[in-house]
Backbone as CSV, one residue per row, in Angstrom:
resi,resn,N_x,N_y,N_z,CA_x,CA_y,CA_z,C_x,C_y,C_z
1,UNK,-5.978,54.995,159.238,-5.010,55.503,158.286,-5.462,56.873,157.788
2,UNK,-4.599,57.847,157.491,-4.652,58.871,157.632,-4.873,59.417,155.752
3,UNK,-6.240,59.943,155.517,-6.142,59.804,153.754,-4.985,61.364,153.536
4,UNK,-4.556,61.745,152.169,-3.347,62.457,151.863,-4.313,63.440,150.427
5,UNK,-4.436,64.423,151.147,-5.459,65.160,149.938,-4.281,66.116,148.954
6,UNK,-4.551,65.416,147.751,-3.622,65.269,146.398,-3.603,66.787,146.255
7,UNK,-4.720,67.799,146.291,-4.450,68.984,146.130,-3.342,69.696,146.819
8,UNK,-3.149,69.229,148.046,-2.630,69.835,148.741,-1.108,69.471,148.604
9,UNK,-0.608,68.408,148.430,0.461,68.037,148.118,0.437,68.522,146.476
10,UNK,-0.096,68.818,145.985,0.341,69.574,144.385,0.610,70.902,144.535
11,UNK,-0.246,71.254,145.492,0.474,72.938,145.637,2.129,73.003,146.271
12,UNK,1.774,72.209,147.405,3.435,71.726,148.512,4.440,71.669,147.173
13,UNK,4.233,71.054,146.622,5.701,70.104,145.776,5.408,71.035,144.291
14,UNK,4.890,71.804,143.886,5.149,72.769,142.674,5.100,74.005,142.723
15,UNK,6.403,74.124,142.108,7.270,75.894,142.377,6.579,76.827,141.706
16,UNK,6.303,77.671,142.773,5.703,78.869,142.509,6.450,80.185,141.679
17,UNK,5.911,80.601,140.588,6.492,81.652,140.368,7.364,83.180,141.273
18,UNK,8.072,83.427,140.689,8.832,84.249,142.237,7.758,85.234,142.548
19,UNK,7.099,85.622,141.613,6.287,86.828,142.130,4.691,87.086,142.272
20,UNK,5.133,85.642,142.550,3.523,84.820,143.413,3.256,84.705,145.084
21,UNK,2.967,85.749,145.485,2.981,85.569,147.075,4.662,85.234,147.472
22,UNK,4.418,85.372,148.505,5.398,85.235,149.271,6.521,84.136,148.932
23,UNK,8.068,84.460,149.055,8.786,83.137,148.354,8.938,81.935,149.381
24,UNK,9.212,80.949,149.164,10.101,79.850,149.680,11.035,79.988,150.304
25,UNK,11.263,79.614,151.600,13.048,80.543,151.782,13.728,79.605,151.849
26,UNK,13.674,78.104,151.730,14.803,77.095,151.714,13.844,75.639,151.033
27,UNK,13.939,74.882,150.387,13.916,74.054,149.779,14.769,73.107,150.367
28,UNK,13.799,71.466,150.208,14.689,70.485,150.763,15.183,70.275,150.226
29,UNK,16.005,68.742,149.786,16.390,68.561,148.689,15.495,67.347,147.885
30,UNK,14.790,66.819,148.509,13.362,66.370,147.633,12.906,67.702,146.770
31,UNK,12.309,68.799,147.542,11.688,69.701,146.863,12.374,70.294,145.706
32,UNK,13.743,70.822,146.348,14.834,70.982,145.161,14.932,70.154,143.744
33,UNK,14.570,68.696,143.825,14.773,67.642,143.084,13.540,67.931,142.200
34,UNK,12.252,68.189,143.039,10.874,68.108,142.292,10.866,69.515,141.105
35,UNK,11.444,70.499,142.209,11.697,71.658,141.658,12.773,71.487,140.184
36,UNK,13.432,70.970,139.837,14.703,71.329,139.265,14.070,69.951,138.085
37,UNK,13.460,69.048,138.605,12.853,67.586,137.520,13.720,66.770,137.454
38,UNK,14.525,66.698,138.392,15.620,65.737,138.336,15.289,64.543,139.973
39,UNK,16.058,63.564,139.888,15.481,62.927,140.981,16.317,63.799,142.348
40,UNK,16.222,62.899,142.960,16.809,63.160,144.660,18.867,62.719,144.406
41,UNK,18.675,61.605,144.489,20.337,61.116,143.594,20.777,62.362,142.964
42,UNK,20.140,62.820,141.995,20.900,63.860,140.869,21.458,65.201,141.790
43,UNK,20.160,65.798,142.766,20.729,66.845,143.396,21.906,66.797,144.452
44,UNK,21.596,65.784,145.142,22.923,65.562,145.811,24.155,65.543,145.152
45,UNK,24.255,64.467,144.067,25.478,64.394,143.383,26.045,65.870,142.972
46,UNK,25.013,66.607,142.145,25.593,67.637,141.515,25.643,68.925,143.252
47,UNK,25.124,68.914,144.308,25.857,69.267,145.639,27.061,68.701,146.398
48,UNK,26.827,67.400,146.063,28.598,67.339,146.982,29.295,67.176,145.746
49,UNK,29.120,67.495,144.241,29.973,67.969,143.266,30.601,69.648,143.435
50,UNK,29.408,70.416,144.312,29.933,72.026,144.024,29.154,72.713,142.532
51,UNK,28.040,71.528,142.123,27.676,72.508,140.790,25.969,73.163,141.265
52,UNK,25.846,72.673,142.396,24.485,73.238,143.232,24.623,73.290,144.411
53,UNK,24.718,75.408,144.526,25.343,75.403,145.834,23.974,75.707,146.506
54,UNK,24.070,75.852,147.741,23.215,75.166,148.721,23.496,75.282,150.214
55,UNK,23.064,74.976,151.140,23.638,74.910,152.744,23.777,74.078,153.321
56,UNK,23.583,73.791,154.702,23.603,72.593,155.199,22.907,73.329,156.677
57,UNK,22.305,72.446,157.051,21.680,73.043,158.563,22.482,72.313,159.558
58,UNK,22.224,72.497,161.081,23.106,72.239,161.830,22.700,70.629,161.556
59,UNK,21.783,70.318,161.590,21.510,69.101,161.637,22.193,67.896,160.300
60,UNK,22.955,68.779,159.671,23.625,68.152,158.331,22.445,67.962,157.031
61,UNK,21.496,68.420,157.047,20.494,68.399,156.079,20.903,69.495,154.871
62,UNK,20.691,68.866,153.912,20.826,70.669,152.749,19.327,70.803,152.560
63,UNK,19.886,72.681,152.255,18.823,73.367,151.826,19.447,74.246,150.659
64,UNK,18.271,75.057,150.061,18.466,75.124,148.906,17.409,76.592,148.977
65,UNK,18.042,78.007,148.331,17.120,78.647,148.361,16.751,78.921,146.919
66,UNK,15.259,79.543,146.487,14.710,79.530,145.309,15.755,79.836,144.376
67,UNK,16.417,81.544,144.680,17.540,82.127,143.829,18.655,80.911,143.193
68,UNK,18.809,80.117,144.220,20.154,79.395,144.302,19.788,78.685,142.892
69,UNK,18.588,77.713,142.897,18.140,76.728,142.018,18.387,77.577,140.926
70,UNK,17.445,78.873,140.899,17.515,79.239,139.520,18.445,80.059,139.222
71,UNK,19.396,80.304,139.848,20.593,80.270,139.184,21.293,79.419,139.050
72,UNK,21.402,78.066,139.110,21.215,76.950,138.764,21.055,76.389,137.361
73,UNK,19.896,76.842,137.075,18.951,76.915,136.079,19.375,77.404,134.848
74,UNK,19.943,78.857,135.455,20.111,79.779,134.388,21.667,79.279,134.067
75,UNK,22.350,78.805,134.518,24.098,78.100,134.262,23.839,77.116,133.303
76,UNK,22.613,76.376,133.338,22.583,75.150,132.669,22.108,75.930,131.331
77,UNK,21.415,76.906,131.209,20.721,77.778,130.236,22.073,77.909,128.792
78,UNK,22.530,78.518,129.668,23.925,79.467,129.681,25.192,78.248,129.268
79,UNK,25.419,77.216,130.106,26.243,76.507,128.977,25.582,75.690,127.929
80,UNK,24.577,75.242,127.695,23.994,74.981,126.689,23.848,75.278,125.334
81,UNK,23.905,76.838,125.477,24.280,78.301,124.406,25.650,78.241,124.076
82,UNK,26.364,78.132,125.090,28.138,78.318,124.574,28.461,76.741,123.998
83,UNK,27.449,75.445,124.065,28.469,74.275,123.719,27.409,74.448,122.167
84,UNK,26.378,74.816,122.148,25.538,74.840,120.798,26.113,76.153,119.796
85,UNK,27.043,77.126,120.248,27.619,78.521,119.053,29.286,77.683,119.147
86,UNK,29.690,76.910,119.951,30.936,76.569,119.133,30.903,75.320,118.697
87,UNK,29.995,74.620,118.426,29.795,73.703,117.578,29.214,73.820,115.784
């Protein structure tokens, strides 16, 4: 059995600042999920909703590039602000 060295999977699965070496150019949607703190379920839903856009490879897999998430990110930022000033 093959041991799984924890360092290495902590670097794999946590998002690097953008202007840390070289970027990411597609995200799975596990990584997306790890990335974003939401599970695997959540990203899909909110992708075949249209509120996390994204791609699809030929193989029918989505991907997800860094920008995409965090603009993503920044929408959720952003209505958060508009439902907290008209309340």
């Amino acid at each position: 059995m093959m041991a799984i060295d924890s360092e290495v999977v902590d670097q794999q699965m946590s998002p690097r600042p953008a202007n840390d070496g070289p970027t990411q150019l597609a995200f799975t949607s596990s990584e997306a999920a790890a990335y974003l703190g939401v599970s695997l379920a959540t990203v899909r839903r909110w992708s075949d909703a249209g509120h996390l856009r994204g791609y699809r490879t030929p193989g029918g897999q989505r991907r997800f590039s860094r920008e995409q998430l965090d603009a993503f990110l920044r929408s959720l930022s952003s209505a958060d602000g508009d439902a907290l000033s008209a309340a």
